[in-house]
C-alpha positions in Angstrom: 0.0 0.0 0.0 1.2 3.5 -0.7 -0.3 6.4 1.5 0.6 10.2 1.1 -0.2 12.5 3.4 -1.4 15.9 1.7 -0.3 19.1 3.9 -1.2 22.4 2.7 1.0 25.4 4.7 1.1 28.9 4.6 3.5 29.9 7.0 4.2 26.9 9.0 8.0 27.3 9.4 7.7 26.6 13.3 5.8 23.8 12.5 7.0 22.0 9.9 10.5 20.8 10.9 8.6 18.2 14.5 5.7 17.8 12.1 7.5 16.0 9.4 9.3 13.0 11.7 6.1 13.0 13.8 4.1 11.7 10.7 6.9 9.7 9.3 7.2 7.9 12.1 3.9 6.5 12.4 4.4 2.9 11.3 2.6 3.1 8.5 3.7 1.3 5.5 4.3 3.1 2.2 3.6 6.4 4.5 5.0 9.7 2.5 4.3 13.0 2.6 3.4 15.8 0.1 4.1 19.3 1.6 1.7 22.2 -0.7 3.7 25.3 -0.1 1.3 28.9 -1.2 4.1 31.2 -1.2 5.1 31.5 2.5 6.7 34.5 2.8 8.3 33.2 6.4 10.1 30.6 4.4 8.5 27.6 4.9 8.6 26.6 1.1 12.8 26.6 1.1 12.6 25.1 4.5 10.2 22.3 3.5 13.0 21.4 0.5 15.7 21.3 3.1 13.2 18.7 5.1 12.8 16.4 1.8 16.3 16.8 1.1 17.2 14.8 4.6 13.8 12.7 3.5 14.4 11.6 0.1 11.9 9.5 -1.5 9.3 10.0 1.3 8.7 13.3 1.7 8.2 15.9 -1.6 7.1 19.9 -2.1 4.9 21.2 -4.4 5.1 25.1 -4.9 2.3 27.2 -5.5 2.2 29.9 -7.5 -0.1 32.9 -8.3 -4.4 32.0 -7.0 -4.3 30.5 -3.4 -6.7 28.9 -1.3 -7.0 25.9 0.9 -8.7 24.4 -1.4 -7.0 24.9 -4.5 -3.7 23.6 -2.3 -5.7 20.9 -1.1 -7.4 19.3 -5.1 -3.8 20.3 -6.1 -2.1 18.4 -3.4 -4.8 15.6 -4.6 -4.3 15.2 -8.3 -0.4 14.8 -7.3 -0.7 12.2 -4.8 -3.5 10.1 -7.2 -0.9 10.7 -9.9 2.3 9.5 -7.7 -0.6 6.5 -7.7 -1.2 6.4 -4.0 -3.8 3.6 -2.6 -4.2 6.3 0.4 -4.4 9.8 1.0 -4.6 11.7 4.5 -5.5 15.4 4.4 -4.5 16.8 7.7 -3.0 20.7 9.0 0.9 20.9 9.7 -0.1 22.5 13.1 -0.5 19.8 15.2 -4.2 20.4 15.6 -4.3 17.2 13.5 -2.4 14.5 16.1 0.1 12.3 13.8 -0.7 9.7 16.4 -4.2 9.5 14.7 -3.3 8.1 11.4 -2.7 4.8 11.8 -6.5 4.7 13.2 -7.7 6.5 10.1 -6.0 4.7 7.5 -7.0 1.5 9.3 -10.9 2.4 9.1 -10.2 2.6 5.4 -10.8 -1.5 5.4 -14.6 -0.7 6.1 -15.4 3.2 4.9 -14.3 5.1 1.3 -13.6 8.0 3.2 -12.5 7.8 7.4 -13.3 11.5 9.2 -11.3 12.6 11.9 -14.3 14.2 13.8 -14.9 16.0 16.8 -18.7 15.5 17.1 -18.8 11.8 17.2 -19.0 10.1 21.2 -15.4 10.5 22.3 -14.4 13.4 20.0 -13.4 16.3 21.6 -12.0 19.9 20.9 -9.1 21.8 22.8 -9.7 22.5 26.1 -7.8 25.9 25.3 -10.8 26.5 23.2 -12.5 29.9 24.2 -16.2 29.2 24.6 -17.2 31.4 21.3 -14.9 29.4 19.5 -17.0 26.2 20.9 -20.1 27.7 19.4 -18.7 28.8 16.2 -17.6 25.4 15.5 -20.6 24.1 16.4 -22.8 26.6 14.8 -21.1 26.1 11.3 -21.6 22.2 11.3 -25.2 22.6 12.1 -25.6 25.3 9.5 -23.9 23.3 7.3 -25.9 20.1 8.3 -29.3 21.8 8.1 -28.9 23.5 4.6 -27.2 20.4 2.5 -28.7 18.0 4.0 -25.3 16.5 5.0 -25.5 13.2 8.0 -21.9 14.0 8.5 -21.7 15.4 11.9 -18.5 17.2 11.6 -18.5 18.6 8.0 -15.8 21.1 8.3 -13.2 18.6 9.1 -9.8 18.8 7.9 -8.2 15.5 9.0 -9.1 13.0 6.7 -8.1 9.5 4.9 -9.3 8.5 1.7 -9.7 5.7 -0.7 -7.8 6.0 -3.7 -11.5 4.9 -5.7 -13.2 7.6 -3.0 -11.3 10.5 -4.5 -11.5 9.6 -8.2 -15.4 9.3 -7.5 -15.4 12.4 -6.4 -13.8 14.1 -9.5 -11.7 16.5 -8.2 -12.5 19.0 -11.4 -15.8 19.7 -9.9 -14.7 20.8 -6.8 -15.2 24.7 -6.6 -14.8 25.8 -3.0 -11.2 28.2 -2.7 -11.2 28.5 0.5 -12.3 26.6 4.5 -15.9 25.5 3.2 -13.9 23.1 0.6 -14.3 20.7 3.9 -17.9 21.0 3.6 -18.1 20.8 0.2 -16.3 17.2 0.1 -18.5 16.0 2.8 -21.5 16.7 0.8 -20.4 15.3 -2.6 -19.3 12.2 -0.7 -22.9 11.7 0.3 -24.5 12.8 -2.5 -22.6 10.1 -4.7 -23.5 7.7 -1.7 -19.9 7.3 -0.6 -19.0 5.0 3.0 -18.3 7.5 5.5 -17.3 6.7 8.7 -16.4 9.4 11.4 -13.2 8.8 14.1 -13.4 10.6 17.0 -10.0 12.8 17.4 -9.2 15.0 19.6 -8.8 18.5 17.9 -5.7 20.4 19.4 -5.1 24.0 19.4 -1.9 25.1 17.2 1.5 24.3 18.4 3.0 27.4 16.9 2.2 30.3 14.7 -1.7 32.1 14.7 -5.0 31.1 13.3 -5.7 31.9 10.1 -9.4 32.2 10.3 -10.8 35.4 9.7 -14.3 36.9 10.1 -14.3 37.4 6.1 -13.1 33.6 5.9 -16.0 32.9 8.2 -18.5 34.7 6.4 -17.6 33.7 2.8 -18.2 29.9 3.9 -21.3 30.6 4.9 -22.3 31.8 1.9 -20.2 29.0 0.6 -22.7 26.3 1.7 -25.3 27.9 -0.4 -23.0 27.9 -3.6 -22.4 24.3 -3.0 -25.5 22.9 -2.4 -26.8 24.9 -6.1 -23.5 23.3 -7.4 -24.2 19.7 -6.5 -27.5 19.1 -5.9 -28.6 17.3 -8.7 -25.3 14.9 -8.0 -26.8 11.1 -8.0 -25.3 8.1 -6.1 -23.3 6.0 -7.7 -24.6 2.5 -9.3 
């Protein structure tokens, strides 16, 4: 089996150099990882090529360039990994808000699910204690938004800690994925129900950030709002598979 984990960063030089050995060291077979660098300007780009250097042949970086997003890094980060012909791909943050210890668990559900969720709303997931208590109820507000207008079953929609199916990902069809930015969680979650997908939710813990600062932003929030309307006009006529 060959598993690449997809890691979008935007300034995640503090990060980066624990996070690398912490995923590598998982036990995974096949386990690489795919760094999708947006420009840093705090040098995490030239830092993560130092990092594959030391790692060569498990660990690669893709620069870039011009339109960013999460996810645009994220499809991008993708269609590399599917073309490298990975059986498994994780999608998780370089922050440790994602725990590396979590993986094995995620890529093991894989044997019954298309798609294994890292979730925080499932019995015995749970969000930082460092959380403030708006923070609590944004999260939670968002996922029930979320929830109510698609439709979706998924009880934590805007999660970023993933592992998918090789087969899960080319159902998808990553060219009809729209989303730029945060609600591209959200819009994943609902084409893998809409097209009748396996999904089965983990419960993680969700950490707050080792290093570095948030970079959620009231615009950010506000545009996936209106996000989950774009996507469910986008998709709705989506049929299961046969």
């Amino acid at each position: 089996m060959k598993a690449i984990v997809v890691v979008p960063t935007f300034n995640e030089a503090a990060n980066l150099p624990a996070f690398v050995p912490a995923v590598l060291t998982q036990g995974v077979p096949g386990l690489g990882i795919l760094i999708v660098d947006d420009e840093s300007p705090d040098g995490t780009g030239r830092l993560a090529d130092d990092i594959a250097a030391r790692w060569p042949g498990r660990v690669e970086v893709l620069h870039r360039h011009g339109r960013r997003g999460l996810g645009r890094a994220y499809v991008a980060g993708f269609r590399r990994a599917l073309e490298q012909g990975a059986d498994v791909v994780v999608q998780m943050d370089a922050d440790f808000s994602h725990a590396p210890g979590d993986i094995p668990r995620l890529v093991a559900a894989l044997a019954d699910y298309d798609v294994a969720i890292g979730s925080r709303y499932v019995s015995g997931g749970a969000a930082s204690e460092d959380w403030s208590p708006g923070r609590r109820a944004l999260s939670r507000w968002a996922n029930i938004f979320s929830r109510i207008i698609l439709g979706l079953k998924t009880r934590d929609a805007t999660a970023g800690f993933k592992a998918w199916r090789r087969t899960a990902l080319k159902a998808v069809d990553l060219g009809r994925v729209s989303s730029e930015g945060y609600v591209f969680q959200v819009e994943m979650a609902y084409l893998c129900e809409r097209l009748g997908l396996r999904i089965g939710e983990i419960p993680i813990k969700f950490e707050e950030r080792h290093d570095g600062r948030s970079k959620m932003t009231l615009g950010i929030k506000l545009d996936s709002a209106a996000g989950v309307f774009r996507i469910r006009r986008r998709h709705r006529g989506i049929r299961p598979l046969s």
